[in-house]
VEXVEX-172677 format. One record per residue: residue number from 1; x, y, z of N, C-alpha, C in turn. Coordinates in steps of 0.2 Angstrom, whole numbers, plus 5000, padded with zeros to 4 digits. Example, Ala and Ser with C-alpha at 12.3 -4.5 7.8 and 13.67 -1.06 7.14 Angstrom:
# residues 2
{1, {5066, 4972, 5039}, {5062, 4978, 5039}, {5066, 4984, 5039}}
{2, {5064, 4989, 5035}, {5068, 4995, 5036}, {5064, 5000, 5039}}
END
This chain:
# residues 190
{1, {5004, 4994, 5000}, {5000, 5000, 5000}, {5004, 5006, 5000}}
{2, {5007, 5006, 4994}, {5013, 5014, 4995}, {5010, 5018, 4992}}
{3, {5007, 5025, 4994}, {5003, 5028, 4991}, {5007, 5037, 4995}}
{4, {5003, 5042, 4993}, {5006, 5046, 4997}, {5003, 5047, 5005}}
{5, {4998, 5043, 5006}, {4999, 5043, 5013}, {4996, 5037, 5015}}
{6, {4999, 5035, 5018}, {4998, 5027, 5024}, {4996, 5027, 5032}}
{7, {4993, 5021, 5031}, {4988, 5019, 5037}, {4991, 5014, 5041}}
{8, {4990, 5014, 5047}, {4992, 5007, 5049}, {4986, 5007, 5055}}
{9, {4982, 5001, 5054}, {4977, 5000, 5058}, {4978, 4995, 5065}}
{10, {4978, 5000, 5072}, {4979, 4993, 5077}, {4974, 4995, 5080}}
{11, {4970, 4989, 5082}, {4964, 4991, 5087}, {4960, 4997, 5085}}
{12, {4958, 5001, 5089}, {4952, 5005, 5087}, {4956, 5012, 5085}}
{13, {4962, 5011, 5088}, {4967, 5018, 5085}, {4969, 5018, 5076}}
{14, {4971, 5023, 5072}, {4973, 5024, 5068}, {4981, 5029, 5069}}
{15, {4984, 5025, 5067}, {4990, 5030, 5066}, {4992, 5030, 5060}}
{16, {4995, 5037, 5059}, {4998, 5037, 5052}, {5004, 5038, 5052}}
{17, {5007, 5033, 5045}, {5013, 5033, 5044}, {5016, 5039, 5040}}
{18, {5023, 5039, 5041}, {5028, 5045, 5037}, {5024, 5041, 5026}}
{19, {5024, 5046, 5026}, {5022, 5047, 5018}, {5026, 5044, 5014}}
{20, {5027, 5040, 5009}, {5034, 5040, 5004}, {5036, 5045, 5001}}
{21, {5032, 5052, 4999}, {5035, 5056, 4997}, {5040, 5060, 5004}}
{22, {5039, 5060, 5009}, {5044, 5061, 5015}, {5050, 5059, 5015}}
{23, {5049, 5052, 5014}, {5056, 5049, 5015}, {5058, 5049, 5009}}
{24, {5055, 5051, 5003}, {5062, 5050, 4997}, {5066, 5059, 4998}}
{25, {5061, 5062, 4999}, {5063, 5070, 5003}, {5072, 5069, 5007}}
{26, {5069, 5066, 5010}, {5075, 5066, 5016}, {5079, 5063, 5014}}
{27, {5077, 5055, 5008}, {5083, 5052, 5006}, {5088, 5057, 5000}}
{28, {5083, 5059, 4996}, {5087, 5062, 4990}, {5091, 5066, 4996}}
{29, {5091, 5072, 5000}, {5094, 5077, 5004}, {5101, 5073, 5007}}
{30, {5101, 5065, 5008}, {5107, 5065, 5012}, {5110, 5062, 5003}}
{31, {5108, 5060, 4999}, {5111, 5058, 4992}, {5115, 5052, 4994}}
{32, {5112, 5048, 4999}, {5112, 5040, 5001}, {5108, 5037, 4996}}
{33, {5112, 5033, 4991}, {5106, 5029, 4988}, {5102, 5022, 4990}}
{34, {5108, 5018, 4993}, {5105, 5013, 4997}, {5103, 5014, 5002}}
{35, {5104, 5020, 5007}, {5102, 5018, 5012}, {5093, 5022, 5011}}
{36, {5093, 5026, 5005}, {5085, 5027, 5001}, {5084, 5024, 4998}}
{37, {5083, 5019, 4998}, {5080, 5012, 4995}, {5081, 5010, 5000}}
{38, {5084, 5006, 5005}, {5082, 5003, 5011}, {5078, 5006, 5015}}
{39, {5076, 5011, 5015}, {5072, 5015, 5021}, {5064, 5016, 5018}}
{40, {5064, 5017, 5012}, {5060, 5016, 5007}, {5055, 5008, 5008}}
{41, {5059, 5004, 5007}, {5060, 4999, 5006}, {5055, 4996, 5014}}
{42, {5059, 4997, 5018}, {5057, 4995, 5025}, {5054, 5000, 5028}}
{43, {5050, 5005, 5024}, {5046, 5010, 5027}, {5038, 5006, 5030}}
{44, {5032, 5012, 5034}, {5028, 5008, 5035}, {5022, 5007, 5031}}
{45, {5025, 5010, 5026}, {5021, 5010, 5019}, {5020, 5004, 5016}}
{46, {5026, 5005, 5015}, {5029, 4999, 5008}, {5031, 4993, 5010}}
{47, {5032, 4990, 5015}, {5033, 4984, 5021}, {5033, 4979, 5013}}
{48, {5039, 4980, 5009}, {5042, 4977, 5005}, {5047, 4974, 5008}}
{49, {5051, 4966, 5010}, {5056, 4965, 5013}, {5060, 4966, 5006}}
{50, {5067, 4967, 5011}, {5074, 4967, 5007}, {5073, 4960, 5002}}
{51, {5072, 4956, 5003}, {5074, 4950, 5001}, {5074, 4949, 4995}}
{52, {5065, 4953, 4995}, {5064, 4952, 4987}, {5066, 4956, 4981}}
{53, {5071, 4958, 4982}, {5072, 4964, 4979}, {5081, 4962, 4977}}
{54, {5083, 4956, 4978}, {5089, 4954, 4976}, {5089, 4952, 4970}}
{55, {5092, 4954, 4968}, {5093, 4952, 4960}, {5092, 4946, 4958}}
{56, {5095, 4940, 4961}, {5095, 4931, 4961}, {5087, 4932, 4960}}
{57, {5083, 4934, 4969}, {5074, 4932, 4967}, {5072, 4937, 4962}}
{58, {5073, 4942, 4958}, {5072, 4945, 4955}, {5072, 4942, 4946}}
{59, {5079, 4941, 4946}, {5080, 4936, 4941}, {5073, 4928, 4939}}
{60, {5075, 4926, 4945}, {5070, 4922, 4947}, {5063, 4920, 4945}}
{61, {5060, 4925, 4946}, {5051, 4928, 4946}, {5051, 4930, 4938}}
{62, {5058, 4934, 4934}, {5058, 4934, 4928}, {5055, 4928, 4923}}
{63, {5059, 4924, 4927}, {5059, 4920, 4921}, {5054, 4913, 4922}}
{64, {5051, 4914, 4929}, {5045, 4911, 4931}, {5039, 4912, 4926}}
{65, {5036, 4919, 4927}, {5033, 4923, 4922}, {5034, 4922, 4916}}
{66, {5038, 4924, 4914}, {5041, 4923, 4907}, {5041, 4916, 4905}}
{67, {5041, 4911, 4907}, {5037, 4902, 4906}, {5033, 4904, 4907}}
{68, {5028, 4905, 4911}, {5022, 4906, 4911}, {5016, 4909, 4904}}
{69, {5021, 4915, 4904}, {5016, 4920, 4898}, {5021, 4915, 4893}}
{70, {5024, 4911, 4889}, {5026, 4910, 4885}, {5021, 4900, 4883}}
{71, {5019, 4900, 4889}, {5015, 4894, 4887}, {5007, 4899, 4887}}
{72, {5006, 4901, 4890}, {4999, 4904, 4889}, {4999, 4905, 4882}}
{73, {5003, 4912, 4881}, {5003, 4914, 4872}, {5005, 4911, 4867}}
{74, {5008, 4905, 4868}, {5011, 4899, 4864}, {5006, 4895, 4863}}
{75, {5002, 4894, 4868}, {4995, 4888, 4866}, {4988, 4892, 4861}}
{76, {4989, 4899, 4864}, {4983, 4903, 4860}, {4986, 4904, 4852}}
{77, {4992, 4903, 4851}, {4992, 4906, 4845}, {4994, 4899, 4842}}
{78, {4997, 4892, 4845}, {4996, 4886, 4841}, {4987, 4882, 4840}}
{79, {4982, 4887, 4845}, {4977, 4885, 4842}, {4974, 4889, 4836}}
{80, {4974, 4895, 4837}, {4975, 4900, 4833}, {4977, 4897, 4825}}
{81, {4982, 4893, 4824}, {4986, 4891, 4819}, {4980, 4885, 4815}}
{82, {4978, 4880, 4821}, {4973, 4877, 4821}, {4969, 4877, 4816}}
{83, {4965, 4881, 4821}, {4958, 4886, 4816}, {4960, 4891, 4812}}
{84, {4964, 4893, 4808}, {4968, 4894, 4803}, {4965, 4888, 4796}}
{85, {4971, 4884, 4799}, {4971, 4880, 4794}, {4962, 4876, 4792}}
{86, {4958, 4874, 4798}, {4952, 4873, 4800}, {4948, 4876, 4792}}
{87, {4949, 4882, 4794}, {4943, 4887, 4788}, {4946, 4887, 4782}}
{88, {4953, 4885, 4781}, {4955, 4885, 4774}, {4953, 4880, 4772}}
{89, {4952, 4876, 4774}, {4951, 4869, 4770}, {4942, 4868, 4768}}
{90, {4938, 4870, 4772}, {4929, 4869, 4770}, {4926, 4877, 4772}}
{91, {4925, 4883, 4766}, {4922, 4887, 4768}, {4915, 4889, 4763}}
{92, {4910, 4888, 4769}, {4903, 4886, 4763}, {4902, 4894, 4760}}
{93, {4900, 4894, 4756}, {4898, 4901, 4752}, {4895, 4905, 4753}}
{94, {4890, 4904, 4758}, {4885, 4909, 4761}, {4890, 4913, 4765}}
{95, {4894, 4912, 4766}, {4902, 4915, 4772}, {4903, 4922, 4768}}
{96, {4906, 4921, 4763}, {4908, 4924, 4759}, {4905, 4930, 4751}}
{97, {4899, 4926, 4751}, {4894, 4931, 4747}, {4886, 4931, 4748}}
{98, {4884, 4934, 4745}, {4876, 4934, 4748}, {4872, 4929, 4746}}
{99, {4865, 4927, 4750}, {4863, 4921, 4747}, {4857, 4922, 4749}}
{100, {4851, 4918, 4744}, {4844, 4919, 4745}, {4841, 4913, 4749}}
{101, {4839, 4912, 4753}, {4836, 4907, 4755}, {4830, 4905, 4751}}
{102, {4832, 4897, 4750}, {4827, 4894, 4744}, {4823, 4888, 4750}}
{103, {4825, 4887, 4755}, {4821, 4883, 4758}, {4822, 4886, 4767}}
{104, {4814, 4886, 4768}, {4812, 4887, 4776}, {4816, 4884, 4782}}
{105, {4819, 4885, 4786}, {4822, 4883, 4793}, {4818, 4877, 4793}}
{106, {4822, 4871, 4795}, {4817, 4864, 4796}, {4821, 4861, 4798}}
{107, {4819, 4856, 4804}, {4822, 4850, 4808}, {4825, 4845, 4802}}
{108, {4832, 4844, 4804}, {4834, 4842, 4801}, {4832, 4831, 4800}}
{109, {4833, 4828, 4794}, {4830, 4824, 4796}, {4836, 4817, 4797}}
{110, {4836, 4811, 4794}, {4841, 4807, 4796}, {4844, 4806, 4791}}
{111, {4843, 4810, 4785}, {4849, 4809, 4778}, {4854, 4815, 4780}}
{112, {4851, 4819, 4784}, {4854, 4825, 4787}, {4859, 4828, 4790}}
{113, {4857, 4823, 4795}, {4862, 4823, 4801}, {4868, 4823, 4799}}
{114, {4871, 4820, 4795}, {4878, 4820, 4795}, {4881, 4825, 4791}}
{115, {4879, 4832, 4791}, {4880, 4838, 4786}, {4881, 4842, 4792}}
{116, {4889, 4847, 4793}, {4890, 4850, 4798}, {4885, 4856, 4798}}
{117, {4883, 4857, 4795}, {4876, 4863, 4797}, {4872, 4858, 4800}}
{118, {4872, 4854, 4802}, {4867, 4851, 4805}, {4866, 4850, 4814}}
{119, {4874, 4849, 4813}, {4876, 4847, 4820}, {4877, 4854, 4825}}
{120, {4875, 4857, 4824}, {4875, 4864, 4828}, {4867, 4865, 4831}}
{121, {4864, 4866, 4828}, {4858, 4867, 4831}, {4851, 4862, 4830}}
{122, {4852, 4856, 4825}, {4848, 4854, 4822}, {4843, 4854, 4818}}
{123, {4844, 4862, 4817}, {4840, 4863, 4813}, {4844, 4868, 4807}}
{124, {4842, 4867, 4799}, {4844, 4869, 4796}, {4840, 4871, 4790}}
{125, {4841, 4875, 4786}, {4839, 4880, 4778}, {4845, 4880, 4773}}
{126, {4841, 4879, 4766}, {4845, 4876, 4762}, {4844, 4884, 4758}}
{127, {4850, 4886, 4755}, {4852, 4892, 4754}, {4855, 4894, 4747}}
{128, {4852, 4899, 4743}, {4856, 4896, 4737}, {4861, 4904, 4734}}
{129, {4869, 4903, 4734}, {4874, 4908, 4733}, {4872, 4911, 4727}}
{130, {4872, 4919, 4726}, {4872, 4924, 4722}, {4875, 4919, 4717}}
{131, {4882, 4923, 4718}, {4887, 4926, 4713}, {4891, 4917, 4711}}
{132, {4893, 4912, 4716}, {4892, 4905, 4711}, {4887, 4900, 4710}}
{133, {4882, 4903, 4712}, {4875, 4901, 4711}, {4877, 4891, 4714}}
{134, {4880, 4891, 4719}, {4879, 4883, 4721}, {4873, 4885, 4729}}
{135, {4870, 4879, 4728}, {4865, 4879, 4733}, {4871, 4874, 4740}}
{136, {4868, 4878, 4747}, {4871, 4875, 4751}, {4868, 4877, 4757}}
{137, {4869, 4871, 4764}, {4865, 4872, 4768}, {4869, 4875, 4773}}
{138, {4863, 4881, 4778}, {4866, 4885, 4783}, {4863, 4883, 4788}}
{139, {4866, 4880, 4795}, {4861, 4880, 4802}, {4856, 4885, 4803}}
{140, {4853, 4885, 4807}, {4848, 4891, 4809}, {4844, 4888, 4816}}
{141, {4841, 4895, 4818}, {4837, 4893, 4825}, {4829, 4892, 4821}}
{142, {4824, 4887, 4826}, {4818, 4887, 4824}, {4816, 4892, 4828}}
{143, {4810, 4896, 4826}, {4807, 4901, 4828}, {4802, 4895, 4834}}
{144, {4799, 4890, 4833}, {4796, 4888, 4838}, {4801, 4885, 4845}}
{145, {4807, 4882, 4843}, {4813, 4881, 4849}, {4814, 4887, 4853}}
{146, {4816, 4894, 4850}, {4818, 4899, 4853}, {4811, 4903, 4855}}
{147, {4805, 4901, 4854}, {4800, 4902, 4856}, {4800, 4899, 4864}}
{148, {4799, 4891, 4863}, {4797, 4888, 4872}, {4804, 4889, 4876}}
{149, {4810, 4890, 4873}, {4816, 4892, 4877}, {4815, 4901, 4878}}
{150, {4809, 4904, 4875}, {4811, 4911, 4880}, {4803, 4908, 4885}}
{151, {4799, 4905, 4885}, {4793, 4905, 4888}, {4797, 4901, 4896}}
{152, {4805, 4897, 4894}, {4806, 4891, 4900}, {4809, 4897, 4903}}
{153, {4811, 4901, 4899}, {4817, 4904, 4904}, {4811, 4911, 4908}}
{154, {4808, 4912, 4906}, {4802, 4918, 4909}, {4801, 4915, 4916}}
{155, {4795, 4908, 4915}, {4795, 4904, 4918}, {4799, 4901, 4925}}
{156, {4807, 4901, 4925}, {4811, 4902, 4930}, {4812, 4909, 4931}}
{157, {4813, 4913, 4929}, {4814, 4920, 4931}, {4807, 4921, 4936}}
{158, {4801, 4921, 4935}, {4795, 4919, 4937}, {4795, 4918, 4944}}
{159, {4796, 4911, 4944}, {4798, 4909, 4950}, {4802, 4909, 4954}}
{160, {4808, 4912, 4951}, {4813, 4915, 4956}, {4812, 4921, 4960}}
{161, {4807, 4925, 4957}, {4805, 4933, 4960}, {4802, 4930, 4965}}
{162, {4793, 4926, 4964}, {4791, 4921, 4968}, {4794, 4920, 4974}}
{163, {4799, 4916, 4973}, {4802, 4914, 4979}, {4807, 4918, 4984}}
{164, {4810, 4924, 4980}, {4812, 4929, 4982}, {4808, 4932, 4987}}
{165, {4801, 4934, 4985}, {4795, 4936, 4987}, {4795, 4933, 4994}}
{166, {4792, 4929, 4994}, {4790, 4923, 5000}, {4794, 4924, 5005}}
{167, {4801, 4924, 5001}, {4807, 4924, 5007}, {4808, 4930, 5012}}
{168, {4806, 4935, 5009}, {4809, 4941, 5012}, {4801, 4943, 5015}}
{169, {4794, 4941, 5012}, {4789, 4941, 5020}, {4791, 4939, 5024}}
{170, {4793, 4932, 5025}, {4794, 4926, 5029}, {4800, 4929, 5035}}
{171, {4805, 4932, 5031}, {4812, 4935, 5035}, {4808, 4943, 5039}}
{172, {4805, 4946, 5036}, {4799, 4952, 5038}, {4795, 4948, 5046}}
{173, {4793, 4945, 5045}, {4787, 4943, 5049}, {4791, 4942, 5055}}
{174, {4797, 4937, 5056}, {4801, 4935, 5060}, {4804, 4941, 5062}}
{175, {4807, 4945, 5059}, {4811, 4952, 5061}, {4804, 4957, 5065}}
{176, {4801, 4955, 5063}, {4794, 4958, 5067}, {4792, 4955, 5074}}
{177, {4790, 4951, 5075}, {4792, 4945, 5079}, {4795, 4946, 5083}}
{178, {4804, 4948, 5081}, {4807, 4949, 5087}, {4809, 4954, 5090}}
{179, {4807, 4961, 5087}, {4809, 4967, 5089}, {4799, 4967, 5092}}
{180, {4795, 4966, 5091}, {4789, 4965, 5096}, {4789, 4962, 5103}}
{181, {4792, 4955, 5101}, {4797, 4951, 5110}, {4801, 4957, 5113}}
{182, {4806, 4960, 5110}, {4810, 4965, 5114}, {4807, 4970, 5117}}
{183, {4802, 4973, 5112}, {4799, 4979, 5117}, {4795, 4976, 5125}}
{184, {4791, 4969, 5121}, {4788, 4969, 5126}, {4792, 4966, 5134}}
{185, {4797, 4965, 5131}, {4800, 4961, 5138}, {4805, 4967, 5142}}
{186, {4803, 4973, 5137}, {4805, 4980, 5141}, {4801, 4983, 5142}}
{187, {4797, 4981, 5140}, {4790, 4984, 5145}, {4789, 4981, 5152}}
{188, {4792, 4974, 5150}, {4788, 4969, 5157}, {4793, 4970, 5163}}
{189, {4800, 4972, 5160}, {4803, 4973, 5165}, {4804, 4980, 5169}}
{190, {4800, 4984, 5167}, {4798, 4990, 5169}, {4794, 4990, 5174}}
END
């Protein structure tokens, strides 16, 4: 917590510590530079110990990170490489140029199934390219799927408020309940 002014919290007291800007004050003034950076260092601010600031553990932490970000950025960019090659290989036309739908969204059937637009959503529209006029199938959502999946999801929302409701009478009534016991047993003890 080095900031220009620091806190040190014991008990109910607050005391405040010398500021970092103080102590670089006084260190630049004696033109000590280890012994501002130690002071610095072991201030009540910065409660950074010496240790870690040796070059060895410094070195060290280099090159921990440095494996680290080298396997992270090294896997996203050999999958990357991946799906690269992935899209080169099959990319359907509608991708690429505009297309008229020749046939309505419909559940796909069992000659079907085994055509990658199929396998996403199950349902698919058969589509046919402008500019090299080949016909080709595109996945799609059914208007009646996306219908009962927003009626299910209303439906839990519904009954979440519901039950939300219920809970917070129920926590009401008791908190009532108990602050009516108190007064009364300070009444009774009067």
């Amino acid at each position: 917590m080095c900031g220009s002014q620091c806190f040190l919290f014991r008990g109910n007291r607050v005391q405040m510590a010398l500021s970092v800007s103080k102590v670089a004050d006084r260190c630049y003034r004696t033109f000590n530079a280890k012994a501002c950076v130690a002071q610095m260092m072991e201030s009540a601010c910065c409660r950074v110990p010496l240790a870690c600031c040796r070059p060895r553990v410094l070195i060290l932490h280099a090159l921990f990170w440095g494996v680290v970000a080298l396997r992270v950025f090294g896997a996203a960019l050999l999958a990357e490489d991946k799906l690269a090659a992935a899209k080169v290989a099959v990319v359907p036309c509608w991708l690429l140029e505009e297309f008229v739908v020749t046939a309505e969204c419909a559940q796909c059937d069992a000659f079907q199934t085994t055509r990658p637009a199929c396998g996403q959503t199950g349902y698919v529209e058969k589509v046919n390219c402008t500019k090299s006029n080949r016909d080709d199938y595109k996945s799609c959502r059914s208007a009646v799927t996306e219908e009962s999946f927003f009626w299910k999801f209303e439906g839990v929302m519904l009954s979440g408020t519901a039950l939300s409701a219920i809970l917070v009478v129920l926590r009401q009534r008791r908190l009532d309940r108990l602050a009516s016991d108190k007064v009364r047993r300070q009444i009774e003890s009067i």
